[in-house]
LOKOL-139213 format. One record per residue (C-alpha): residue in three letters; x, y, z. Coordinates in steps of 0.25 Angstrom, whole numbers, plus 5000, padded with zeros to 4 digits. Example, Ala and Ser with C-alpha at 12.3 -4.5 7.8 and 13.67 -1.06 7.14 Angstrom:
// LOKOL-139213
ALA504949825031 SER505549965029 
END
This chain:
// LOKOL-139213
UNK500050005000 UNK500650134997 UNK500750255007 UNK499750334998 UNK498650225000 UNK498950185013 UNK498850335016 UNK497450365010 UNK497150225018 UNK497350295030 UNK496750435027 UNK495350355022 UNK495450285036 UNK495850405043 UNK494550465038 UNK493650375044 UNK492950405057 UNK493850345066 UNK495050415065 UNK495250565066 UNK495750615054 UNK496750735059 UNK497750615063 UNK497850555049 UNK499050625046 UNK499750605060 UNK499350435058 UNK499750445044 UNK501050515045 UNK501450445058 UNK501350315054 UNK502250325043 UNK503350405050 UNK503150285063 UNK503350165050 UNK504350245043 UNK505250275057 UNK505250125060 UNK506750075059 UNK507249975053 UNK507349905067 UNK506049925069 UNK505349905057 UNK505949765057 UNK505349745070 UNK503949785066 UNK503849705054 UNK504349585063 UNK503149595073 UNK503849615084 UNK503649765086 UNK502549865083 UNK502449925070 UNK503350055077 UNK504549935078 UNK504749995092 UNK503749935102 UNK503649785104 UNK502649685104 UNK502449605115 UNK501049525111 UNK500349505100 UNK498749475101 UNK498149415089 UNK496749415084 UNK495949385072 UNK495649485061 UNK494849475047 UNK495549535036 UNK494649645029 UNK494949695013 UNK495449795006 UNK495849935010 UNK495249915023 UNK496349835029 UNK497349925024 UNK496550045032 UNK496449955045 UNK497949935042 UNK498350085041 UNK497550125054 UNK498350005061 UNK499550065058 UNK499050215059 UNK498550165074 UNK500150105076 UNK500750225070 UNK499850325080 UNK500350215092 UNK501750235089 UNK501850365088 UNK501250395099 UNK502250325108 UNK502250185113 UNK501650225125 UNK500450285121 UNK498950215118 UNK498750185104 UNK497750245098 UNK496350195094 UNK496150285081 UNK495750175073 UNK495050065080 UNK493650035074 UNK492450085079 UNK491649955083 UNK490450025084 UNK490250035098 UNK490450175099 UNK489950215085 UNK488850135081 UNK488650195068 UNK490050175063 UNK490250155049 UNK490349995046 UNK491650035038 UNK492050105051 UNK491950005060 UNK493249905053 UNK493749845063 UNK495349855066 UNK495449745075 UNK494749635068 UNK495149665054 UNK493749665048 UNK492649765046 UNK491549765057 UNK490349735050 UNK491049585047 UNK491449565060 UNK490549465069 UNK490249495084 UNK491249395088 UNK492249475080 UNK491849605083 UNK491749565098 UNK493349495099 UNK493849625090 UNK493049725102 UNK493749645113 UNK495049655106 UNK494949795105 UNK494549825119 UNK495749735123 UNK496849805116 UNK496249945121 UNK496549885136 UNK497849825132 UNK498249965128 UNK497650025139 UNK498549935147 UNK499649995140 UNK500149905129 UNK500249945115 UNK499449875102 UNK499749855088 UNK498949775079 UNK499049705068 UNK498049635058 UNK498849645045 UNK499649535046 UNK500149415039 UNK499249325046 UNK497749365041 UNK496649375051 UNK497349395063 UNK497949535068 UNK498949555080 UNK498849625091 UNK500349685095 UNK500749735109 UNK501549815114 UNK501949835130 UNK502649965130 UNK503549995143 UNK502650055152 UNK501649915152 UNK502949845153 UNK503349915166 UNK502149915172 UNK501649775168 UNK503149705173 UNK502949795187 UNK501149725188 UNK502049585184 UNK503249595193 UNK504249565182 UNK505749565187 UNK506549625179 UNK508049655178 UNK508549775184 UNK509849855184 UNK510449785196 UNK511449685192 UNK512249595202 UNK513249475200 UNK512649335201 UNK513549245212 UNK514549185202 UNK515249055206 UNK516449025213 UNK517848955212 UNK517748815207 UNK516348805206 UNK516548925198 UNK517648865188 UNK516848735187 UNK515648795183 UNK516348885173 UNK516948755166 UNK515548695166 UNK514948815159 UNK516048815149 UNK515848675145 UNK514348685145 UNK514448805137 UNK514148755124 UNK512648705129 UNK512448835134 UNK511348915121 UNK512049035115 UNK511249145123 UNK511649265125 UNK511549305140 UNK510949445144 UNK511649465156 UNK513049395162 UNK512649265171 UNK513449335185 UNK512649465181 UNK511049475186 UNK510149595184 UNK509349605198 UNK507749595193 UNK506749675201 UNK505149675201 UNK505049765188 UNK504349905195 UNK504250025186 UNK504450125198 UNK505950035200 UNK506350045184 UNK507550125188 UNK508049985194 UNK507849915180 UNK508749925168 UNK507750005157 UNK508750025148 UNK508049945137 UNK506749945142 UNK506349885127 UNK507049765131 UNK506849765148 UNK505549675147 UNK505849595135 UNK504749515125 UNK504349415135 UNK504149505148 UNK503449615139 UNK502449495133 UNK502249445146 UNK501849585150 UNK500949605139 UNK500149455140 UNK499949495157 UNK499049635150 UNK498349535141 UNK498149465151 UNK497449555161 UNK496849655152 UNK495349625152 UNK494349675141 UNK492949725144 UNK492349615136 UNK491749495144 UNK492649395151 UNK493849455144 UNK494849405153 UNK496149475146 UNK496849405133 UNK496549255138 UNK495049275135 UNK495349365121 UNK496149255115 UNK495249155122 UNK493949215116 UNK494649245101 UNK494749395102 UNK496149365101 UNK496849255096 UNK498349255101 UNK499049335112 UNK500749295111 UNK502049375113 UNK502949375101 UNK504249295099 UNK505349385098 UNK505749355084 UNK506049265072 UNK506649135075 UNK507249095060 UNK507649205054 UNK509049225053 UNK508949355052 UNK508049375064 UNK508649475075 UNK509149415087 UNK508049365097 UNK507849295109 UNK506649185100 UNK508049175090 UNK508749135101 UNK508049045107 UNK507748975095 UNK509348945090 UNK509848925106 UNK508748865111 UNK507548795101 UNK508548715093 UNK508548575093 UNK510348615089 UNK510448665105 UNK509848545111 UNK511248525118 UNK511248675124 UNK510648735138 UNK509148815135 UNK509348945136 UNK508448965148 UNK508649105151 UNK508349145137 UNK507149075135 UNK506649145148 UNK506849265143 UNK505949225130 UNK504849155136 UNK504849195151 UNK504949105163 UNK504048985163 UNK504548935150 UNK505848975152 UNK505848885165 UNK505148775158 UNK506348755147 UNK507248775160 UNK506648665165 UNK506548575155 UNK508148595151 UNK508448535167 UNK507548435164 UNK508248395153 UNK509548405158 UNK508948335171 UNK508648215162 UNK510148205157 UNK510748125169 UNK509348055169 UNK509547995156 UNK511147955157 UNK510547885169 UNK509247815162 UNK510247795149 UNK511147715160 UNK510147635167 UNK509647585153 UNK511047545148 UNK511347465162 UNK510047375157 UNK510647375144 UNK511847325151 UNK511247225161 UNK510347165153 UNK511047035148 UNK511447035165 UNK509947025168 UNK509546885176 UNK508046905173 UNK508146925158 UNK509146825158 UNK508246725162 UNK507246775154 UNK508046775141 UNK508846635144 UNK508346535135 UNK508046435143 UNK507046495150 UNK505846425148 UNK504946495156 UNK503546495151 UNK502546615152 UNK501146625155 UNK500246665142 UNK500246855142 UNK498746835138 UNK497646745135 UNK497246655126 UNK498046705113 UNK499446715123 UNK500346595124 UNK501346535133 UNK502646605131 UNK504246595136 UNK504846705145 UNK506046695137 UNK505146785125 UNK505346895136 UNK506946905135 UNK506847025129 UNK505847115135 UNK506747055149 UNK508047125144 UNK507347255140 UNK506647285153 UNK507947245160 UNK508447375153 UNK507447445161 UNK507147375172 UNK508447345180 UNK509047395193 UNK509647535188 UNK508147575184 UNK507847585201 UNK509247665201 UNK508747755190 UNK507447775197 UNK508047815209 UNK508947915200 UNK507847995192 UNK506947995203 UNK508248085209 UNK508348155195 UNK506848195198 UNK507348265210 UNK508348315205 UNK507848395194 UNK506848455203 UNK507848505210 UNK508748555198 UNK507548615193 UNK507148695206 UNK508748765204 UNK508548775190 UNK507148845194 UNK507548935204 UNK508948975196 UNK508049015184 UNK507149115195 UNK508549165197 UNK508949205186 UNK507649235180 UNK507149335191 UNK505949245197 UNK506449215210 UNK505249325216 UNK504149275208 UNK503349185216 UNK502449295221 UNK502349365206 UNK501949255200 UNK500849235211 UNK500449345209 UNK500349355193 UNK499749205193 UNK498549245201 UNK497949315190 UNK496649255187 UNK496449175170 UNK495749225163 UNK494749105161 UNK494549105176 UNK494149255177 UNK493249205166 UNK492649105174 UNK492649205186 UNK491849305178 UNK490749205172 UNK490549145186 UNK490449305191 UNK489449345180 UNK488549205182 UNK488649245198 UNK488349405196 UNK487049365188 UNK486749295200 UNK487049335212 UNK487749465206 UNK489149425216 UNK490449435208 UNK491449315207 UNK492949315210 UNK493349185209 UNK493049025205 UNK492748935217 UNK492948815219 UNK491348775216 UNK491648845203 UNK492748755201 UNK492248635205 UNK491548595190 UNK492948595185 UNK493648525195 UNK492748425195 UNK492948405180 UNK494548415181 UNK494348285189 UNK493348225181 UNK494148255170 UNK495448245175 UNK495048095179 UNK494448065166 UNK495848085158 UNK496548005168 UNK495447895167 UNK495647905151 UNK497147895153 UNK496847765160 UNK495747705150 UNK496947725138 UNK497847645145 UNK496847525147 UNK496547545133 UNK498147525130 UNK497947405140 UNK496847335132 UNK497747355119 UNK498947285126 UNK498247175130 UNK497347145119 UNK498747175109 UNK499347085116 UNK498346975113 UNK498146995101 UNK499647015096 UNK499846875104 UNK498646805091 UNK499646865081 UNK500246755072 UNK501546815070 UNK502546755081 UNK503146905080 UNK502046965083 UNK501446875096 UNK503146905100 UNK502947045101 UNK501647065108 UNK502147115119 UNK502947225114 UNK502047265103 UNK500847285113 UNK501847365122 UNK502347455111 UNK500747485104 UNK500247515118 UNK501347615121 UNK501247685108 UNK499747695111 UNK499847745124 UNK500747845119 UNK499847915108 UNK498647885119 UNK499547975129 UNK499948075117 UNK498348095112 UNK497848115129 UNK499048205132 UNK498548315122 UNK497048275128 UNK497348285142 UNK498048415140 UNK496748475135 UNK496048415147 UNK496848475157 UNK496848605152 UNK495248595148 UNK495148555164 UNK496048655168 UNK495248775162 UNK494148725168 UNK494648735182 UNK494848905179 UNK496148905186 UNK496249055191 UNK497749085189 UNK498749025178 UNK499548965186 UNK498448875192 UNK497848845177 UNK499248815172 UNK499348705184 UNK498148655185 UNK498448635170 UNK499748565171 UNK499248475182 UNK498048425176 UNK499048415160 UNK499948325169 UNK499048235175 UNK498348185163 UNK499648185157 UNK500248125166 UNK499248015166 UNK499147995153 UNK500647975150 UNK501147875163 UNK499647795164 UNK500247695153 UNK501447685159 UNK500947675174 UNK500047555168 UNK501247475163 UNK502047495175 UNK501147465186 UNK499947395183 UNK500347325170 UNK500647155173 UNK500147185186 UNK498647175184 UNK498747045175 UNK498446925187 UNK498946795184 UNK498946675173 UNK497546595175 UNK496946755182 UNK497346855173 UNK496546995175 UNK495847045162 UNK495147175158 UNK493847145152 UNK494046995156 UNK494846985142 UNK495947055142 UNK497147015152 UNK497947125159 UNK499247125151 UNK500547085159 UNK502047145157 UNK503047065152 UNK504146965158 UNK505147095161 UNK503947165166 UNK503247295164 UNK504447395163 UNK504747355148 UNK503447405145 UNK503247515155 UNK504747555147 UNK504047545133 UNK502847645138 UNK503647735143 UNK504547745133 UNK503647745122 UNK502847855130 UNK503847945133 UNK504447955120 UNK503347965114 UNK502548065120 UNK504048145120 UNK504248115104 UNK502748135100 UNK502148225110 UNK503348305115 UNK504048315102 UNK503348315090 UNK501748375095 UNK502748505101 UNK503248545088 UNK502248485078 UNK501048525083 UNK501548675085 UNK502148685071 UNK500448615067 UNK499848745074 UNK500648845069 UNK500548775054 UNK498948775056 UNK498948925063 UNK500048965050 UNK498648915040 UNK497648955046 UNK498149115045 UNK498549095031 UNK497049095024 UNK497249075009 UNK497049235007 UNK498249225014 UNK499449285004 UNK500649195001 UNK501549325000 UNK501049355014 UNK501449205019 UNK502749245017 UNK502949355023 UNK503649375036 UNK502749365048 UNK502749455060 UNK503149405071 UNK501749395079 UNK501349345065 UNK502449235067 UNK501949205081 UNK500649185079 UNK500749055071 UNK501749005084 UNK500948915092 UNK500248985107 UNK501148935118 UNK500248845127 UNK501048845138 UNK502248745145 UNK501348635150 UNK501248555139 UNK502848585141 UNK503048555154 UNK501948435153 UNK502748355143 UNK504048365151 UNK503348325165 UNK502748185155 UNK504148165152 UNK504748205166 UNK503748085171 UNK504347995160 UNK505547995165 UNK505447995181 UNK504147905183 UNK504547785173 UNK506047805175 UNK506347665180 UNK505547595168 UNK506347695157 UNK507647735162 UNK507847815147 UNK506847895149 UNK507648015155 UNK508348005142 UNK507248005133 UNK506748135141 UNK508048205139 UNK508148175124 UNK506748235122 UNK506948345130 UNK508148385124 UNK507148405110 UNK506048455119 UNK506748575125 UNK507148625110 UNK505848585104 UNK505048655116 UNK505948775115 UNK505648785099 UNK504248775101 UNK504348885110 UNK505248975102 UNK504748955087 UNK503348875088 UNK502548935101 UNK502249085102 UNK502949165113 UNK502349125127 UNK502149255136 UNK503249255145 UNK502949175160 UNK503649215171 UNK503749075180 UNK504849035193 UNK504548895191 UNK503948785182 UNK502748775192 UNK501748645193 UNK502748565185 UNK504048565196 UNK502748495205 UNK502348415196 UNK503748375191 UNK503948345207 UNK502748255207 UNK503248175195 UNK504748135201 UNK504148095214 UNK502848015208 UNK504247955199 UNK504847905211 UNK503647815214 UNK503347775202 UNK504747725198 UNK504747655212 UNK503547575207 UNK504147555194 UNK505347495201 UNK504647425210 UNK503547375203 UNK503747385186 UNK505147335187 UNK505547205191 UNK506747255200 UNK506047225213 UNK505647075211 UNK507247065206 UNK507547115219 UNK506747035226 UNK507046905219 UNK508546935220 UNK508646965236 UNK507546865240 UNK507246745231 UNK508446725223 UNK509146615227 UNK510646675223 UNK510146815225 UNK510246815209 UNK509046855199 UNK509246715192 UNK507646655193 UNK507146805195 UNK506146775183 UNK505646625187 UNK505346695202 UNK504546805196 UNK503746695186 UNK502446625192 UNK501846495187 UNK500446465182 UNK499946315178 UNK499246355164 UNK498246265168 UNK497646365177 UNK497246465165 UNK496046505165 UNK495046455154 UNK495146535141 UNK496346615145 UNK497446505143 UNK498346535128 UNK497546455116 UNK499146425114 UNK499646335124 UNK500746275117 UNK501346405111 UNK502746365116 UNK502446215110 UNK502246155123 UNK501046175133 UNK501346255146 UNK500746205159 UNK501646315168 UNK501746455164 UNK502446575171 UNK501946725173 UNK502646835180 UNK502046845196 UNK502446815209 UNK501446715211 UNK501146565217 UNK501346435207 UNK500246375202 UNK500846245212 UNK500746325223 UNK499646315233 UNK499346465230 UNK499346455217 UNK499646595209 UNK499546675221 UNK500446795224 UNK501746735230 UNK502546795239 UNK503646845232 UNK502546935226 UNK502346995239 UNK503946985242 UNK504147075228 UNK502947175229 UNK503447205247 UNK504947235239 UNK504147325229 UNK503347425236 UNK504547445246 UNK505547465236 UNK504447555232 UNK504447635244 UNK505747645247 UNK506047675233 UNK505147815234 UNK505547845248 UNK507047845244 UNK506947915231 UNK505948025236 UNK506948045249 UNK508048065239 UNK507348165232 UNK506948235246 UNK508548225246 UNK508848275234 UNK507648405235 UNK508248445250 UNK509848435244 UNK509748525230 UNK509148655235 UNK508048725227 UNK508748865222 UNK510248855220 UNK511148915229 UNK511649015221 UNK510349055217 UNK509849075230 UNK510949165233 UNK510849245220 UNK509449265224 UNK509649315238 UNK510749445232 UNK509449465222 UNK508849495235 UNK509849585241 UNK510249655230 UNK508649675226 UNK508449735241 UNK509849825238 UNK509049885226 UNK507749905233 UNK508649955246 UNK509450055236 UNK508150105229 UNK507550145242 UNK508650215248 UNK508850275234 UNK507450325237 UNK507850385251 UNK509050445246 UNK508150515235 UNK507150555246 UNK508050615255 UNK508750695243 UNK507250745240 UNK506950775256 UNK508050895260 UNK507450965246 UNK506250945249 UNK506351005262 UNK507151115257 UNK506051145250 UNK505151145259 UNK506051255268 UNK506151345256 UNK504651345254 UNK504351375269 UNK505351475269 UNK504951535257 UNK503351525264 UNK504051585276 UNK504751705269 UNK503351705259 UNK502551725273 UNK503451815280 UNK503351925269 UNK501851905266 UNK501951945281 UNK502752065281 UNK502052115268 UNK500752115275 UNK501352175290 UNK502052285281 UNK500652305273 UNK499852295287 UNK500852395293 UNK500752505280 UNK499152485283 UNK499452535297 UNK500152655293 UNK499152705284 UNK498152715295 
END
C-alpha cells in the first residue's frame, strides 16, 4: 500500500464520528516519525515479536483470541487505526494510559449508531454479523483489557498476523508495576552489598581444586554472571529501600521470567464486572480468550540468531551430544523459575544416585552368572540321571513330565535368586536413605544459592489465594442462598463437600476394583493358554508352554497398564475438580496423591499377583482349587515364582520406559503442534504467506501448553518404585533406570526448551508432596523385599535345609526334600491326563513341590512339619530383616545432617551482614535527622526573634502614636 492511500485511508476513518478530527494530522505525522525513528536494533526486535512496535518496550505476555477476518478496505482502516492507536501510546511515553480514540461503539452508549460505525476492532468482523456469544466474549474482552491498563500495564494488539482468525494481545509491565508488584510479592532481589562466600582451606582445598580440574570437561560451557566466592546479598524488593539495589540496568534488574510471572499474578487477580469472571482462568475457561503464555526468549535454530538464554539452553543442555555433562541448574532456573529448576535438579541426583546402584546390581548378576555351573539345586535338577517324575500342571490334556525338562528355567532363576540378591536388598534399601538424605543437601544448598531460605512464610501467604473455580462455586452457592434466606456465603463446608467426597471413594475404589478384574482376566488367559497350548500337536509348541503364556500375558498386562495409565490420569484430576480444593497448593496435592494411587496400583498389582499369591492358592494333586470349577489355579514353575516375577518386571519396566516414557513424550507433542499447525492454515491461507517468518508469539503459539511437572514427577516415582520395591527379584534394574534416565533428562529438557510454551516462572524451596511420597515408597521397599526374600525366593528353605536336615550340612538332596509324593490313583474322576503313558510307561507315583505327608503316611497329604519349620524361619527373618534395615536408615538419617555445614554458616553471616545494612540505614537516618534538627531550631529562634523584634516596634510605634495623641490635647 502506498503512503498516499494509506493516507486517504486514515483521513476517511478520521472522518468518522468516533474520532476527532483536529488530531488527524498530529496521529498522521506522529506515526510515521515514531516507524521511521525505530533503529536498526529496534526494528529488528519488533518484526521478531519480542518487543512493541516502538522496538523499545518488552513483552512479557501475550493473550490470544479469536477474530473473523472482514474484506476489503475495511481491514486496512481497522489496521491504520491499530497502528495510529500505537503510535498516540508511544509518543505519549511509556507511562501514560493508551488512548481509546478508536474503540468501537458497541451500541450501548449510542443506540443509534451507524451499523458501518459499530465495526468491531477487537473481534475483526462487522457487528451486524457478530452473534450474541461473540459480541458478549468481544465486551468481556474489552472490559478486561480497560482494567489491565487501569492496573497499570501497557496493551498492544495485533490481529493482522500470519495465523488467520486469531489476534494477539501483547503486554507490557512497565517499571513502575514491576516495583510495585515485586514489593505485594515479596520478591528477593540482589542488591548492591557483596560479601566473600567462606572458600575452603589447605588440603581440603587442594584436593577439591584437582577434583574440579578433572571434572572439568563434564561441566556445560555456561557463562557465569558472577564469580562463585562473590554473592550479592538479596533483600525483600521495597520500593522506599531502591537506594539498596543495583538500578543501573533497570531494563534487565527483573528479567523475562520474574516480569512474566508478574504479569500472570495481575491476570490473575484482575476480575471483570461480568458474572463469575474470576480473573484469566475463567476467560480462557469460558473461550473469551483462547491462550495466555510468556514468550520464549528467541529463536532456537538459527545460526544467526543473537545470543539468548533458550539458545543456550538448547546447545549446553537439550542435546542428546552433552548426555556425559552436568545440567546447568543455575541457568535453567534462571529461565523457567524455581519449581522446574528443582525438578531437573532432582532428577540429575537421582540419576547420578543410580550410578553405584547399578555397578552393584551389574555385580550381583554377574556373581550368578559366575555360580551357576557351582549351583547343588540346579545341579541335581540338570544331572541326567534324574529321574524324578512330576505330577501333570493341568488337567486332563497335561501329561506326566520329568524335572530334568526344567534345567533351564533352574539355571536362570539361580542368576536372580542367589544369596547376593539378600546382600543387595540390604544395600539399596541404604541407597533409599541415602538419597534422601543427599537430596535434602542438595535442596537446601539450591535455597542457598537461589535466595529462598526465607520463603516459608511468603509462600503461605501467596498460596492462600482462593482458585478460581472454588470462588466460582463460592458464588453459585452465595447467590442460591441470598434468594433464599438473602445470607452471604464465604466459604465451602464440609456438607457441601460431602457429594464429592463421597464420589472420590466411590470412585476411587472402582479404579482399583478395575485394576484387579484385568489381572484376573490375565489369569484366566494363562490358565486357559496354557491348556490349550498343551492340545497343540507340535512337540515344539507343547515345549514351550510355559514361556510363551508367561511372555503374552506380560505384553498384555503392559499395553493393559499403558491404556489405564492415560485413564486414570483423567480420573483423578476429573475427581479432583470436583473436590474445589480452595488454594493451588491443596488441588496440585490432592491431584498428585490421587494420580499415584491409581497408578500405583495399576502398575505393581500384576507383579504383586505373581509374587505373593501366585503357586500359593493352587492345593494339591487329587484337591486342586479351581475358578468356575473349570479352571485350575496356575502353579509356578520347579525354580519357582522369581523367574516369572523377573520377566514381569522386566517387560514392565521397560516398556512403559520405551513406549510411555520415550516415544508418547516426543511423538504425541510433535502430533499436536502438526494438528494445531493445520487447522490455522485454512486453504484461503496463501502459500507465500506459509513462508514467511513467523513472530515469535506466532511461533509460540503452535508450541504445546505446559501441563504442569506431575505427569514428570509421576513417571520417575513409577520407575523409583521399579527399582526399590522389586530389587531383590531384578537386581538390573538400577541399571536400566540410569540408562533411561540418562535420554530422559535430555529428552524432558528438549520438550521444555523447543516443544512446550514458556511456563510462567514458580517460585518453590522444595519438591513438596513428592520427598513424602518418595519416603513412603523406600520404606514400603524394605517390607516388600523382606517378603520377597523370604517368601518369593527360595533362600530361606536353602537355609533351612542346610542347617537343619541336611545330613553333611550340604545342599545335595535339597530338591528331593522339597518334593512331596502323590499315588496317581487318588486322582479324582475326570481330572486324571487322557495320556497316562506320555513317558512310555504308566506312573503310579508322582512328585509336586510341597511340604507335605506321603500318601504311605497315616496323615496322608497333610502339611508336614518342615512346612511349619520353614514358614516360623520365614516370618522372623521377615521381621528382623525390616527391623535391621529401618534401624540402619534411622542411622544413616540421624549421622548425615540435613543442611550442609558450610551452608549453614554461610546463611547465619547472610544474617548478620543483612542486620548490618538495616542497623547502618537506621543510623543513616539518625545521623540525617540530627543534621536537620539544629537548622531547624535555628530556624525556629530566628522567626521568634524576628516575631520578638516585629512586636516590639509595632509596640513602640503605637506608644509613640499614643503619646503624640497626648500632646495634641
Amino acid at each position: 500500500m502506498t503512503e498516499e492511500a494509506e493516507s486517504g485511508e486514515h483521513m476517511s476513518a478520521a472522518s468518522e464520528p468516533q474520532t476527532p478530527h483536529f488530531l488527524k494530522d498530529v496521529i498522521f505525522h506522529g506515526k510515521f516519525k515514531l516507524l521511521k525513528a525505530l533503529t536498526p536494533e529496534e526494528n529488528t526486535r519488533c518484526q521478531r515479536g519480542l518487543f512493541f512496535q516502538d522496538g523499545q518496550r518488552r513483552v512479557d505476555y501475550i493473550l490470544t483470541y479469536p477474530v473473523k477476518k472482514p474484506g476489503g478496505g475495511r481491514s486496512t482502516r481497522q489496521s491504520v487505526h491499530r497502528l495510529t492507536d500505537n503510535a498516540i501510546n508511544s509518543l505519549r511515553g511509556p507511562q501514560s494510559k493508551p488512548p481509546r480514540l478508536f474503540q468501537a461503539d458497541r451500541g450501548r452508549d449510542s443506540p443509534s449508531s451507524e451499523p458501518s460505525a459499530g465495526a468491531d476492532v477487537e473481534t475483526g468482523c462487522p457487528a451486524e454479523t457478530l452473534n450474541t456469544q461473540e459480541d458478549d466474549k468481544a465486551f468481556k474482552r474489552e472490559e478486561f483489557e480497560e482494567k489491565l491498563r487501569g492496573m497499570g500495564l501497557e496493551l498492544e494488539k495485533d490481529e493482522e498476523g500470519k495465523i488467520p482468525g486469531l489476534g494477539f494481545v501483547k503486554i507490557h509491565a512497565p517499571w513502575s508495576v514491576l516495583c510495585r508488584e515485586a514489593e505485594l510479592m515479596k520478591l528477593k532481589m540482589p542488591s548492591k552489598k557483596v560479601y566473600e562466600v567462606k572458600q575452603l582451606s589447605g588440603v581440603v582445598k587442594k584436593i577439591s581444586s584437582l577434583v574440579n580440574k578433572v571434572l572439568e570437561p563434564l561441566h556445560p560451557h555456561v557463562e557465569e554472571h558472577q564469580k562463585k566466592n562473590i554473592k550479592h546479598l538479596s533483600l525483600t524488593f521495597s520500593r522506599e529501600k531502591q537506594h539498596l539495589f543495583d538500578l543501573s540496568d533497570k531494563d534487565n534488574f527483573f528479567d523475562s521470567k520474574t516480569r512474566s510471572s508478574i504479569v500472570f499474578e495481575i491476570l490473575k487477580r484482575t476480575k471483570s464486572k461480568a458474572k463469575y469472571s474470576m480473573g484469566i482462568t475463567s476467560l480462557l475457561g469460558s473461550g473469551v480468550y483462547t491462550a495466555a503464555y510468556p514468550l520464549h526468549d528467541g529463536d532456537i535454530n538459527e545460526e544467526s540468531a543473537e545470543p539468548n538464554d533458550r539458545k543456550l539452553l538448547y546447545d549446553e543442555w537439550a542435546n542428546y551430544s552433552v548426555f556425559y555433562k552436568y545440567q546447568p541448574i543455575g541457568l535453567v532456573r534462571k529461565y523457567f523459575g524455581e519449581k522446574i529448576g528443582l525438578y531437573f535438579a532432582w532428577l540429575g541426583l537421582y540419576t547420578q544416585m543410580l550410578i553405584p546402584a547399578s555397578l552393584v546390581g551389574a555385580i550381583v548378576f554377574l556373581y550368578g552368572c559366575a555360580t551357576v555351573d557351582d549351583n547343588v539345586p540346579s545341579m541335581e535338577i540338570c544331572h541326567p540321571k534324574n529321574n524324578i517324575t512330576m505330577c501333570p500342571l493341568c488337567d486332563r490334556v497335561c501329561g506326566y513330565w520329568k524335572l530334568s525338562t526344567s534345567c533351564g528355567t533352574a539355571r536362570a532363576s539361580h542368576l536372580f535368586d542367589n544369596p547376593a540378591t539378600v546382600f543387595f536388598s540390604v544395600f539399596m534399601a541404604l541407597w533409599a536413605a541415602m538419597f534422601m538424605e543427599h537430596w535434602k543437601r542438595r535442596q537446601m544448598r539450591l535455597n542457598y544459592e537461589w535466595d529462598l531460605t526465607g520463603f516459608e512464610d511468603e509462600e503461605e501467604a501467596l498460596k492462600d489465594h482462593p482458585r478460581a473455580e472454588y470462588e466460582f462455586r463460592v458464588m453459585q452457592k452465595s447467590l442460591k442462598r441470598e434468594t433464599q434466606s438473602k445470607h452471604k456465603v464465604e466459604k465451602l463446608t464440609f456438607r457441601d463437600r460431602l457429594p464429592a467426597y463421597m464420589t472420590n471413594i466411590v470412585m476411587m475404589l472402582l479404579m482399583v476394583g478395575v485394576t484387579f478384574a484385568i489381572v484376573f482376566g490375565v489369569i484366566l488367559y494363562r490358565i486357559s493358554t496354557k491348556a490349550a497350548l498343551h492340545m497343540s500337536s507340535n512337540p515344539t509348541t507343547r515345549n514351550h508352554a510355559q514361556l510363551t503364556v508367561k511372555t503374552t500375558a506380560a505384553i498384555i498386562n503392559l499395553v493393559v497398564i499403558l491404556i489405564l495409565d492415560e485413564v486414570y490420569g483423567a480420573v483423578a484430576r476429573w475427581l479432583t475438580v470436583l473436590e474445589a480444593p480452595k488454594t493451588d497448593k491443596s488441588f496440585e496435592e490432592r491431584l498428585i496423591f490421587k494420580t499415584f494411587i491409581l497408578k500405583f496400583f495399576n502398575a505393581f498389582t500384576p507383579i504383586i499377583y505373581i509374587a505373593f499369591f501366585r503357586g500359593r492358592l493352587v492345593g494339591r494333586p487329587g484337591r486342586y482349587l479351581y475358578v468356575f470349577e473349570s479352571y485350575r489355579m496356575e502353579e509356578c514353575a520347579h525354580g519357582g515364582c522369581l523367574m516369572e516375577l523377573c520377566i514381569q518386571l522386566s517387560i514392565t519396566m521397560l516398556g512403559k520406559q520405551l513406549i510411555q516414557n520415550n516415544l508418547f513424550e516426543i511423538g504425541i507433542p510433535k502430533l499436536k503442534k502438526l494438528i494445531r499447525y493445520i487447522r490455522s492454515k485454512p486453504g484461503a491461507f496463501q502459500e507465500d504467506e506459509r513462508t514467511k517468518k513467523l513472530q515469535r508469539y506466532e511461533a509460540d503459539h503452535f508450541l504445546e501448553p505446559f501441563a504442569g511437572l506431575t505427569p514428570e514427577y509421576m513417571e520417575m516415582i513409577i520407575q523409583f518404585g521399579f527399582v526399590t520395591l522389586f530389587v531383590a527379584s531384578f537386581p538390573l534394574a538400577p541399571l536400566f533406570a540410569l540408562l533411561n534416565n540418562i535420554i530422559e533428562i535430555r529428552l524432558d529438557a528438549k520438550k521444555f526448551v523447543s516443544e512446550l510454551r514458556r511456563p510462567v516462572a514458580a517460585r518453590a524451596k522444595d519438591i513438596g508432596i513428592w520427598y513424602n511420597i518418595l519416603r513412603g515408597v523406600a520404606k514400603v521397599a524394605i517390607i516388600i523385599n523382606a517378603f520377597v526374600i523370604s517368601f518369593t525366593s527360595d533362600f530361606i528353605p536353602r537355609m533351612v535345609y542346610q542347617y537343619m536336615y541336611s545330613p553333611d550340612g550340604s545342599m545335595h538332596g535339597f530338591v528331593n526334600h522339597t518334593l512331596s509324593y502323590f499315588n496317581t490313583s487318588h486322582f479324582e474322576a475326570g481330572r486324571e491326563t487322557i495320556d497316562p503313558l506320555h513317558l512310555g510307561f504308566p506312573v503310579e507315583v508322582c512328585r509336586y513341590k510341597d511340604y507335605r505327608e506321603p500318601h504311605w503316611s497315616s496323615t496322608p497329604y497333610e502339611v508336614s512339619k518342615e512346612f511349619w519349620a520353614v514358614l516360623a524361619v520365614r516370618l522372623a527373618f521377615v521381621i528382623i530383616f525390616q527391623n535391621v534395615v529401618m534401624l540402619m536408615n534411622d542411622v544413616v538419617d540421624w549421622l548425615i545432617p540435613d543442611i550442609p555445614k558450610d551452608i549453614s554458616l554461610q546463611i547465619h553471616k547472610e544474617k548478620i551482614l543483612l542486620i548490618d545494612l538495616f542497623m547502618k540505614e537506621e543510623q543513616g537516618k539518625i545521623s540525617v535527622g540530627e543534621r536537620r534538627a539544629p537548622s531547624t531550631l535555628t530556624e525556629n529562634c530566628s522567626r521568634r526573634s524576628n516575631s520578638s523584634t516585629h512586636h516590639a516596634k509595632t509596640d513602640h510605634l503605637d506608644s509613640t502614636r499614643h503619646t503624640n495623641s497626648t500632646s495634641r490635647f
